[in-house]
N, C-alpha and C positions, 0 to 999 in steps of 0.2 A: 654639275652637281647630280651625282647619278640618283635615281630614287627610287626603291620598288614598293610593289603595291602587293598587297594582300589580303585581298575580301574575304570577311568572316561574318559568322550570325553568331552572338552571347547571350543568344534569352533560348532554350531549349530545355524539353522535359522525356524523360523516358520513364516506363512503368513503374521504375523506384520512386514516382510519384506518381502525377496523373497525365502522363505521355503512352503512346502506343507503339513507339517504335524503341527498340536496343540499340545500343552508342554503334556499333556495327552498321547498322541499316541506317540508322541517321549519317555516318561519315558518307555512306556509299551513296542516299540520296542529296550530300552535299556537295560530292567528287561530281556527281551527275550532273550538278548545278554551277558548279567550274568554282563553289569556293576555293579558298586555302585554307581553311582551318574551321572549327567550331568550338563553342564553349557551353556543357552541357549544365544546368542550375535548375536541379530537380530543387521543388519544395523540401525544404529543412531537412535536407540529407546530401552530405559531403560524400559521392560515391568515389570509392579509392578501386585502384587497380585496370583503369581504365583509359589511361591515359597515354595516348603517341601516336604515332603516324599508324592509320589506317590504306592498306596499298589494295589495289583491283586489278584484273583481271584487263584491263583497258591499259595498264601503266599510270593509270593515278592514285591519289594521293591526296589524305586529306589529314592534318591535325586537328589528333580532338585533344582539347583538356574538360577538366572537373571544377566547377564554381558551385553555387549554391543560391537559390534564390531562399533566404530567411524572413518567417513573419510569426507573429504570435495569433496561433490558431483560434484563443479563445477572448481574445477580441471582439468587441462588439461596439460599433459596424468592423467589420476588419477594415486591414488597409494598413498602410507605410511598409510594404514589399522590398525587400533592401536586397539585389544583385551585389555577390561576393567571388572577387577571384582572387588568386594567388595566397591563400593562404594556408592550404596543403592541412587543413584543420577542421572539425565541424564543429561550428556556430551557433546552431540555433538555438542552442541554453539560454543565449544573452536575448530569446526575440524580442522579450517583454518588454526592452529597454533599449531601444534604438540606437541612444545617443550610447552607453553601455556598448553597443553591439559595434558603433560605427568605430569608437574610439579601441575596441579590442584591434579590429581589422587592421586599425590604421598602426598599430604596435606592433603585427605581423609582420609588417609592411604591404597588406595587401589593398585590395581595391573595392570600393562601394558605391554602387549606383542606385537611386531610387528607381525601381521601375517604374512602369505607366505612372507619374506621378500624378496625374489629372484624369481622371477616367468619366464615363458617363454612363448613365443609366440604358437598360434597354429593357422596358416594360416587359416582352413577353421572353425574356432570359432568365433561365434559374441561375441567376449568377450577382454576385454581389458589385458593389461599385468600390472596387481595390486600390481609390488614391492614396498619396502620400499624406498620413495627416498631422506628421509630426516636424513642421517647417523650422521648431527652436532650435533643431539640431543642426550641428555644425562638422568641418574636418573630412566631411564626404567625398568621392573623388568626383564625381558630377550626377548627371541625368542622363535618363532614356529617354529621350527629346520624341521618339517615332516608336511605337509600338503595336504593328499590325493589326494584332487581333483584338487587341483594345478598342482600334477605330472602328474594324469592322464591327464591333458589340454594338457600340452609338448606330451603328445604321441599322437595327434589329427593332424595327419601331414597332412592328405590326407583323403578323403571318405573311402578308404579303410581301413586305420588304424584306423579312428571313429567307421566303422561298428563291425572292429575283436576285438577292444580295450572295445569296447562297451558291447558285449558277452564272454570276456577271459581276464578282467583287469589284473588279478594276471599277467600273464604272461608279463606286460609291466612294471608293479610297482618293481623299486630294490632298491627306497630307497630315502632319502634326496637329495634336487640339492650338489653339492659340492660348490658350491659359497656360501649356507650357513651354512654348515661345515667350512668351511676355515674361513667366519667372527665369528662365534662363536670361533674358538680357538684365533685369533687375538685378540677379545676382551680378552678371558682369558688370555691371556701372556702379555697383557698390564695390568693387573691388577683387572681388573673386574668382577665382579661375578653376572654372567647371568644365569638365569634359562631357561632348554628348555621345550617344550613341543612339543606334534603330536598330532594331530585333523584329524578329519573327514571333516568337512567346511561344514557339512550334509543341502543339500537342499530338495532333492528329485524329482529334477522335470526332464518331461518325453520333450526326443528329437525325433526330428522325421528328415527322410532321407528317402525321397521318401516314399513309403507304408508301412517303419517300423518303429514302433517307441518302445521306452523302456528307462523305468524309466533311471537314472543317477545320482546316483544310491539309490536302498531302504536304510532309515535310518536304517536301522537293518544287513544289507549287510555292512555297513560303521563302526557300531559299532566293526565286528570283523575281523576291520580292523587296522588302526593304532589309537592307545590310549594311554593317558598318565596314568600310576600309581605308585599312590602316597604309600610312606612307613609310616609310623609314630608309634609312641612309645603308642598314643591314640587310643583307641577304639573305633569305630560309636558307640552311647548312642542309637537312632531310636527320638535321638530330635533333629529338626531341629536349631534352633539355636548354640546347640553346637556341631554339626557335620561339621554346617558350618564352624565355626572359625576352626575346626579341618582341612577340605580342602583348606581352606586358608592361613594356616601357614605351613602345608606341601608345600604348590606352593609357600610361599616366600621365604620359606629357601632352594628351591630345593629338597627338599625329594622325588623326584617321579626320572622316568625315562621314555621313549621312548619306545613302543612295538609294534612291526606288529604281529596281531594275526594269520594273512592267514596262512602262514607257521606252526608254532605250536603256542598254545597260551603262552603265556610270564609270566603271573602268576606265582610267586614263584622266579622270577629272585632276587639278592642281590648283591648288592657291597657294603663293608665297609671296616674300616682300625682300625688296634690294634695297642697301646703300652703297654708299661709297666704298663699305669695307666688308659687309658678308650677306649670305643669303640666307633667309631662313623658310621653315614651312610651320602648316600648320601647329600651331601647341605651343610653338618658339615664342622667346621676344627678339626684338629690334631696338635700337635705340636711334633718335633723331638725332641727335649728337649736332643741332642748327642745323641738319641739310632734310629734306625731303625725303621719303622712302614712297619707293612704288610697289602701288600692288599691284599683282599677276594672276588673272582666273583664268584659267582653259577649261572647255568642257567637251567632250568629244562627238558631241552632236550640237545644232544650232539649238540653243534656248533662251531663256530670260536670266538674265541676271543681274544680282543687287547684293552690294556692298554697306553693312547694317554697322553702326557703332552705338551704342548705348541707346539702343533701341531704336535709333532714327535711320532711317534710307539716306544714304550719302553721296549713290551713284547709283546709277543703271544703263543696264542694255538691254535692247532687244532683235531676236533671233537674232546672235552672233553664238559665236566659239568664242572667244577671248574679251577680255576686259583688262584695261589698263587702268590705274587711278592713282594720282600722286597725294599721301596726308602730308599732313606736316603736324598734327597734333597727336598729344599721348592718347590709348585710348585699345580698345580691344574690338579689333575688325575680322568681321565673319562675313562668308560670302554666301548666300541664298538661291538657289535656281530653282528657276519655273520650266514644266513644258507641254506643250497641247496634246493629248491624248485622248480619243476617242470625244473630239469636240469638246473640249473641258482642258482649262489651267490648272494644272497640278501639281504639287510639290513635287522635286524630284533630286534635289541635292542640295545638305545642309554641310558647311566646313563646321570645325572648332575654328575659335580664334587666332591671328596671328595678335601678339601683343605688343603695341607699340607704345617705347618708355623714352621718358626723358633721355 
C-alpha cells in the first residue's frame, strides 16, 4: 500500500488582515521549512488570485491555497473563530450565525473547523480569550485540536514569563489544552467523526516590553513547529488544481494527523489497521466482520505511545518506534505520542481516527 505524506500548516494570516508577511514570502518561508503546501485564512476576507504553486530559486516548491478564518467582529466577548476551505467564496456575511455559516459551507461542499476552540487567558495580553462558544452547532468538519500560539498566549502570565517565554518557547509548549482533548473524544464516543488538525495561527508580528522587542514569532520558526500531515494513496501531480482536490479530501476524510516538529520531526509517522481483507489509514473505517483487526503505529523516532478509544488508554508503549495492538470491538481508535525534550514529556503526535465497525 504505497502512501505519501504531505505536511502542511492551515491557520495562516497576511496583511489583508493582521499578518506581516505576503502569500510569496510566507510560501518561501514554508519551502525553507520543507512543507508541501500552506492554506492562508486571513480574518473575514476570502483573498482570490492567490493561489498555486509557489517555485524558488533552490528547486522548491510550495502550494498555497485561500481559506478564510470567519468571526463576528461585534461580538461581545468574541470567540467561535470558524476555519473555511474550499469554498472558492467569501463568507463572513453569515458570521453572526455560526450554525447559518457552517451549514452554508457544508452546501458548498467545503470544509469548517473550529479554531482554538478552548483558549486561555493571559493577564498581561491585550488580547481576548477567542473560544469556541457556540457548542449547539452541528455538520462541522472537525477541530483545531493544537494551536501554537494559543498555548503560547496561556504561558504570558506575568512580564517575566512574556520575556523567558518569548526567547525559550519550546520549553513552555507540552502540547494541546486538555479541554480539547477531552471534547474531541466526547464527540467521538457519541458518534461523530471529527477531523483534527494543529496550525501555527502564523502572524509574525513584533512585541515590545520596554527597550526589547522581537518578532512573535517568524513564519518560518512556526512552520517547524506544530503541523498538520496529510497521508493519502495520491501523488502531488505539480498541478494546482489537482493537488488541490487531493489536500482537500485528505482533510475531509481525516487522512492527516498532528505533529510538533520541535522535538524530532514527525515525517514518516503511520497508523493503520488490517484484516483479513483490506488495509486502511487514518479517517477510514474497517469492519470486524468476527475476526480481529490489528493496529499498526510507527513513529520515526523512539517515543511513547498510546492507543485512546472513547476516551480510555487501551494500550501503550514506551520508547519504541512501533506499536502493535489487536481490537475486536466497534469503536474509533486514535494513536497519541509523547517525547522527552529538553527534560520534559511532550505532546508530539496526534492521529485522526481509524474507525472500527461492526
Amino acid at each position: 500500500m504505497k502512501i505519501y505524506e504531505y505536511a502542511g500548516n492551515l491557520h495562516n494570516h497576511t496583511p489583508y488582515s493582521d499578518g506581516t508577511l505576503y502569500h510569496r514570502d510566507i510560501a518561501k518561508a514554508a519551502s525553507q521549512s520543507k512543507l508541501d503546501f500552506l492554506i492562508v485564512t486571513d480574518h473575514n476576507v476570502w483573498v482570490t488570485g492567490v493561489e498555486g504553486y509557489y517555485e524558488f530559486k533552490d528547486g522548491k516548491k510550495v502550494l498555497l491555497l485561500s481559506g478564510e478564518e470567519v468571526h463576528d467582529l461585534e461580538r461581545n466577548p468574541e470567540g467561535s473563530h470558524l476555519l473555511i476551505y474550499d469554498t472558492n467564496a467569501e463568507l463572513s456575511g453569515f458570521s453572526k450565525y455560526p450554525q447559518q455559516l457552517i451549514d452554508k459551507v457544508a452546501q458548498m461542499e467545503g470544509l469548517s473547523f473550529l479554531a482554538h476552540p478552548f483558549e486561555r487567558a493571559a493577564p498581561i495580553v491585550e488580547d481576548a480569550v477567542y473560544s469556541w462558544r457556540d457548542w449547539h452547532v452541528n455538520g462541522y468538519t472537525g477541530l483545531e485540536i493544537w494551536n501554537y500560539m494559543s498555548e503560547f498566549k496561556s504561558l504570558v502570565t506575568s512580564k517575566t514569563a512574556a520575556l523567558f517565554y518569548a526567547f525559550y518557547p519550546d520549553l513552555g509548549i507540552t502540547g494541546p489544552f486538555q479541554e480539547t482533548i477531552t471534547k474531541w473524544d466526547e464527540l467521538l464516543s457519541d458518534g461523530h467523526r471529527v477531523v483534527v488538525t494543529g496550525n501555527a495561527d502564523a502572524h509574525g508580528q513584533t512585541y515590545s516590553m520596554g527597550p526589547i522587542s522581537r518578532c512573535i514569532f517568524p513564519y518560518e520558526f512556526l512552520y517547524n513547529a506544530v503541523n498538520t500531515h496529510l497521508v493519502s494513496r495520491q501523488k502531488f501531480t505539480g498541478n494546482k488544481s489537482i493537488d488541490k482536490g487531493i489536500v482537500y479530501s485528505a482533510l475531509r476524510n481525516g487522512n492527516c494527523f498532528v505533529g510538533y516538529e520541535t522535538p524530532h520531526p514527525t515525517r514518516g509517522f503511520r497508523f493503520s489497521a488490517t484484516n483479513e481483507h483490506i488495509d486502511c489509514i487514518m479517517g477510514e473505517e474497517i469492519s470486524i466482520r468476527d475476526k480481529s483487526i490489528n493496529l499498526i503505529a510507527n513513529a520515526p523516532t523512539r517515543c511513547n505511545m498510546q492507543i485512546v478509544c472513547n476516551g480510555q488508554i487501551i494500550a501503550e508503549t514506551r520508547d519504541q518506534t512501533e506499536m502493535n495492538f489487536k481490537v475486536s470491538e466497534p469503536g474509533a481508535y486514535r494513536v497519541q505520542a509523547t517525547i522527552n525534550h529538553k527534560s520534559r514529556e511532550r505532546s508530539w503526535i496526534f492521529s485522526n481516527p481509524i474507525y472500527v465497525v461492526p
